[in-house]
N, C-alpha and C positions, 0 to 999 in steps of 0.2 A: 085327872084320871084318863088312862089311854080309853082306847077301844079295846074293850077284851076280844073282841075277834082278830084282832089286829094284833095284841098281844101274843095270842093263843099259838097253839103250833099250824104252819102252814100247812097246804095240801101235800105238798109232797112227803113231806115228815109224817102225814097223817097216812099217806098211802103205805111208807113202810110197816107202821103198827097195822094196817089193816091185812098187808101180806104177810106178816110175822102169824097175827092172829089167825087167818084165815090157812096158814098151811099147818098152824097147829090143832085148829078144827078138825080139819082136814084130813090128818095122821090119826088121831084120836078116835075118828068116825069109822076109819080102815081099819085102826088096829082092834075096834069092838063086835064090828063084823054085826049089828044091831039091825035087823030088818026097817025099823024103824027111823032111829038114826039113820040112817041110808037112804030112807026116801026123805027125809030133811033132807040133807045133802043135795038132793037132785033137785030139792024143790029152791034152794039156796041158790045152786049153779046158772038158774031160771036169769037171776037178776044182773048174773056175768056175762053170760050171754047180752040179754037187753043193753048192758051197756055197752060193750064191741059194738052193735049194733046201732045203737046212736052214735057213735064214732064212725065209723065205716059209710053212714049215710049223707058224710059234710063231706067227706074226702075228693068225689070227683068234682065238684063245684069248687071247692076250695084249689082245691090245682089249676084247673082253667080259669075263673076270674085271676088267682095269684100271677099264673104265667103271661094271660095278657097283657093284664097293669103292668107288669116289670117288662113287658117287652115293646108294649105301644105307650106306652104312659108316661116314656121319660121324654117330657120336652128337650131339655138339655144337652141330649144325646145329637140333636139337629146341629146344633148352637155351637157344641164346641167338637164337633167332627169326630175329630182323630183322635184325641184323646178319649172321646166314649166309643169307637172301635176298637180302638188299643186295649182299652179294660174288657170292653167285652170278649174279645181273644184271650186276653188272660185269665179270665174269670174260666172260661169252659177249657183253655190248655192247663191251668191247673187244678182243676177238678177232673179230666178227663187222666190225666197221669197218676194222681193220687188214686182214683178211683181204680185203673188198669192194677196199680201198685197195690192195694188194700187186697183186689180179687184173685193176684198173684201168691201173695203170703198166707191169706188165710187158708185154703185146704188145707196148707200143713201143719199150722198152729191150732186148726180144731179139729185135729185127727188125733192130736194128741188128751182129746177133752172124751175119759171115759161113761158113757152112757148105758145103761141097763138098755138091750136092744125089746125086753118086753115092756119096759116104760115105754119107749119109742114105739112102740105098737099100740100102747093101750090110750097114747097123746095124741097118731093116724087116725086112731078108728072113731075119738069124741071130737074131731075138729071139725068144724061146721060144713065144711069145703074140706074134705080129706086131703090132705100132703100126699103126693104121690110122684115120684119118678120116671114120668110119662114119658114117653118115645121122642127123643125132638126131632125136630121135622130136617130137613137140610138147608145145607144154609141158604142157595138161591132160597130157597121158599120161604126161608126164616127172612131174607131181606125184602124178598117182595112183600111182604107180609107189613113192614115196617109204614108201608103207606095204605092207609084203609079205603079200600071201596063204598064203605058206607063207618062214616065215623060215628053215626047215632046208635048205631048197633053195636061196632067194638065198645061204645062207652056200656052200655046194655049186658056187653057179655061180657065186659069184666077186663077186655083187652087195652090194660094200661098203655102199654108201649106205646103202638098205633096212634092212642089216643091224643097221648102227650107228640106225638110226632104230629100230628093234625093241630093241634092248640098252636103251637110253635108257628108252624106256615101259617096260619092265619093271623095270629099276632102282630106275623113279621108285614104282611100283607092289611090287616090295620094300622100301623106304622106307616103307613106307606099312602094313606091317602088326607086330602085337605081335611084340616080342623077342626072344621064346619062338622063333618060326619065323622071324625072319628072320636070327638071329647064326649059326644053323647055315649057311644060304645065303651070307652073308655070308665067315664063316672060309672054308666051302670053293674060295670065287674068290678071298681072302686066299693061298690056299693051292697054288690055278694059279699066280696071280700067281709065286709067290714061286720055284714050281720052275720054270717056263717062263724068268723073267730068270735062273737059275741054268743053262740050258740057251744064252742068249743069250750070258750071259759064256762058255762052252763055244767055243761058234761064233765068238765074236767074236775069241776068242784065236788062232784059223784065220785070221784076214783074210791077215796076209801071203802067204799062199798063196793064200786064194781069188781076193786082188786082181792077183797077179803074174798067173796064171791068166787074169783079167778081160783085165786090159790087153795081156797078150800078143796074146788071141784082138781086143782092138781094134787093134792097132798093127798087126796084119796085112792086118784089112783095109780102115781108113779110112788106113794112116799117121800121123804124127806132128803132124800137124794138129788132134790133139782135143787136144794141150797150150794151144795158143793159147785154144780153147771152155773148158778146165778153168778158165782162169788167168780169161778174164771171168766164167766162173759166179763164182767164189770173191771177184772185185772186187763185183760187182752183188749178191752173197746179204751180204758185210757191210755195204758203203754202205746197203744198206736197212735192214739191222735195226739199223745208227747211227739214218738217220733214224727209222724210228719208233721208237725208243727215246728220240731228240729231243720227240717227238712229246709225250708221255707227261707231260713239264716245262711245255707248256700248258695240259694238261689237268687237272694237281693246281692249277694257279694258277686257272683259271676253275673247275673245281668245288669246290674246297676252300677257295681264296683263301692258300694257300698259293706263295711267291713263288720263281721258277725258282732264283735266285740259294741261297733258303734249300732248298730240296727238294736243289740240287746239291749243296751241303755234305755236307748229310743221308745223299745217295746215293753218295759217290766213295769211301768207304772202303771200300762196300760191293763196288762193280763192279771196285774194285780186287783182292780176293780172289777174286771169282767172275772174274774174266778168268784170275789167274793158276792158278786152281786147279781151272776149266772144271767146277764142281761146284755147284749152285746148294744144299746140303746141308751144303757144308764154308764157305757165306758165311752160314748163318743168325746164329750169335753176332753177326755184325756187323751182322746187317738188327735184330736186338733191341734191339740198342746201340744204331742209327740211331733206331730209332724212341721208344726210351724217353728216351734224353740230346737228341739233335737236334732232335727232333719234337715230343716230350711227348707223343704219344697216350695215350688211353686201355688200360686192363685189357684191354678186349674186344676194341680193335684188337689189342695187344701179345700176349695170351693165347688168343685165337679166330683171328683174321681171317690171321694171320699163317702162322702153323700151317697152315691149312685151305689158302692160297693156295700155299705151300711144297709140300703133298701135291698141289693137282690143276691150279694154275694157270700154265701154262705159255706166257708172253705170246708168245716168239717165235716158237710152233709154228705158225698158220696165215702167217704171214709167209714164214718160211724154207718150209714145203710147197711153197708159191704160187710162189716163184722156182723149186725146183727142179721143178714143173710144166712151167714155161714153158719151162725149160732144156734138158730134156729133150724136150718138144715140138719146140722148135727144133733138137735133135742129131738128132734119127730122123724130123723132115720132117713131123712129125705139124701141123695146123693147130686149134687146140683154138676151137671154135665158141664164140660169148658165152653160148646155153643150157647148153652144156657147165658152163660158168664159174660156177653157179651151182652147181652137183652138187661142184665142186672146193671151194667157200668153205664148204660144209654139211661136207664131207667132212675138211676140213683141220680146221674148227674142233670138231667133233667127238671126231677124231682125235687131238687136242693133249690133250685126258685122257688119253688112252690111251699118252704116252711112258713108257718104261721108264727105269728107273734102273740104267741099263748103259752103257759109252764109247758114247758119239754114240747114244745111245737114240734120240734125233730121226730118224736116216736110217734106222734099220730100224725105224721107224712108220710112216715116208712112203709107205710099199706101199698103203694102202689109197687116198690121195688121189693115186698115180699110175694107178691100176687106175679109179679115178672119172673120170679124163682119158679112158681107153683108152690109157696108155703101158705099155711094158715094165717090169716092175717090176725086173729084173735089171741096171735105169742104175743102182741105186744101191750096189752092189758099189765105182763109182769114184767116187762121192760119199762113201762112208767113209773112202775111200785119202786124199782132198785135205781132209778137212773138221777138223781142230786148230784153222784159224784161224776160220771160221765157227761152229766150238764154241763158240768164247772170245765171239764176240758177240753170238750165242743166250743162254748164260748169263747176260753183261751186261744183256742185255734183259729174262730172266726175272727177276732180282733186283731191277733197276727197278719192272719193272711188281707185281710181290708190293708193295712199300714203298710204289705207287703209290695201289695198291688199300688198301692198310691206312690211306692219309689221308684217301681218300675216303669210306671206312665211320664216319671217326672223328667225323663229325658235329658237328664244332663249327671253328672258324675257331681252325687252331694259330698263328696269328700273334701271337697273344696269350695262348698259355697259357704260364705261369712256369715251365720245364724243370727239372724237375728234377736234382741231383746227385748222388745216390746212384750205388752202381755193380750193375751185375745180376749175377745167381747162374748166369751162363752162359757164360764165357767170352768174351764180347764183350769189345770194347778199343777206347778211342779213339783212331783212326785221325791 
């Protein structure tokens, strides 16, 4: 006999019944117009709140221990020089192009996303931290702004950017000194890390309730019209990170010389477990296999670059931010300025180190690139509720872009290296 829990429906299957549930509450309690019913409702919305709220209180810890581990923590990175500079230039020039790209297309693909501008008003006025279209400052003042005078205080007030710009230099400045003092610093953001995503899976195992909660308190008071908004975010957040995952197939062929046709082969067994098993962690055997049988890379790719990409690199993170940016811009009426747009792309690509290795880690990251907008950070309570099938194509895109990056480190033209047959000592299998 299994585990019936383990049989049972997962959380996230469980969060969609609870948002289904919860927005048909929701409609029901609006459309009775019941004094009473209605202060249920408020008194329901109580427990949505609380949970945003335990989410939102792991997020700056969890970004600064995440950022430093992945930036002082790789031993490796000493050891084998060039090749862990090399990845790390690619890791942030393709996430910084993707992301430039992502914040390029969307104005216009969610101008076209119809919204009721009195939902939009009545979504501003219940957000805990109102959405608002504040004055941005100029840009000197926006770029001096980028380095904090006092980093305890931007983290205090909320000022993400700054903040993650401050983690960074110092990471890079722990990195940088003897071993003796840096592994203690080291383990102990190991050590946030490790209890903080242990408090996430906690929370996270709440969604059906926070999200029923969610959507009740939306379906009261926009109606059932943010099904139609839910169902285009979740077409426009995977069509894009199809396309740039697309994208990815041109760019091992002109930097590596490496041919779309042979990269696909390379890559479908791989996106075939990461789709089905939404874990970029349970596809590694297959990305090893791709790379050693397929590809022929080198030791350093296969042993280094891989590894290194697998811990910090996470290609569809400023992509999917950037959509649910706009998404959310366009739900609550916010209009996100182009100076703005820059603070987003710094903020997302950033950010994307810092996902957690928890169900949908990606959307309880995105708090600090929606806080970078000036949006409510509590939209993404029903972004976890709908997001299984954008999971599955983040992950596909992440295990591309790892394999991506491991061809381009690998510094010589695989078109011509003699593949080996052997089989690896890792459970990989050819597909």
């Amino acid at each position: 006999m299994g585990d019936p829990q383990r049989a049972g429906m997962s959380v996230g299957s469980k969060a969609v019944v609870g948002l289904a549930a919860g927005l048909a509450a929701g409609a029901a309690i609006a459309a009775a117009a019941q004094p009473a019913l209605l202060a249920v409702g408020s008194a329901v919305e109580v427990v949505g709140t609380l949970w945003i709220n335990a989410i939102l209180m792991t997020i700056l810890p969890l970004v600064v221990s995440k950022l430093i581990v992945s930036i002082a923590g790789q031993d490796d990175a000493r050891t084998v020089g060039r090749a862990g500079w090399q990845a790390g230039a690619l890791f942030i020039g393709l996430l910084t192009v993707t992301g430039a790209l992502t914040a390029a297309i969307m104005p216009w693909v969610f101008a076209r996303l119809a919204i009721d501008p009195a939902a939009s008003a009545a979504l501003r006025s219940a957000a805990s931290a109102p959405a608002s279209a504040a004055t941005q400052p100029a840009i000197a003042q926006w770029v001096t702004s980028l380095v904090p005078t006092n980093a305890i205080r931007s983290a205090a007030d909320g000022a993400i950017v700054p903040m993650i710009v401050f983690t960074v230099a110092f990471a890079l400045g722990v990195s940088r000194i003897p071993r003796p003092l840096r592994d203690p610093l080291v383990l102990l953001c190991r050590s946030v890390d490790a209890s903080i995503t242990m408090l996430l899976h906690w929370i996270v195992a709440l969604a059906p309730y926070g999200v029923f909660a969610l959507g009740l308190s939306l379906a009261m008071r926009v109606g059932m019209s943010i099904v139609g908004a839910l169902a285009f975010y979740i077409v426009v957040s995977s069509g894009a990170l199809v396309a740039l995952t697309a994208l990815l197939y041109l760019v091992v062929w002109i930097g590596a010389g490496v041919s779309p046709i042979r990269f696909a082969r390379a890559a479908a067994p791989v996106q075939i477990v990461a789709f089905g098993t939404h874990s970029s962690a349970a596809s590694f055997p297959a990305m090893l296999d791709a790379a050693e049988h397929r590809l022929g890379l080198s030791q350093t790719a296969i042993g280094f670059v891989l590894p290194l990409a697998l811990a910090v690199f996470k290609y569809s993170g400023p992509i999917w931010f950037i959509v649910v940016t706009y998404f959310v811009g366009r739900l609550y009426g916010v209009a996100i300025d182009p100076a703005r747009a820059v603070a987003i792309v710094v903020a997302a690509v950033a950010t994307s180190f810092a996902i957690g290795a928890v169900p949908s880690g990606a959307v309880l990251a995105v708090v600090p690139v929606l806080v970078a907008a000036g949006l409510p950070a509590e939209a993404m309570g029903l972004l976890l509720a709908v997001d299984p099938i954008p999971n599955g194509f983040r992950t596909v895109a992440n295990v591309t872009g790892m394999l991506a990056v491991a061809v381009l480190t690998d510094g010589r033209s695989n078109d011509d290296v003699v593949i080996p047959t052997g089989h690896l000592g890792t459970g990989g299998e050819e597909r």
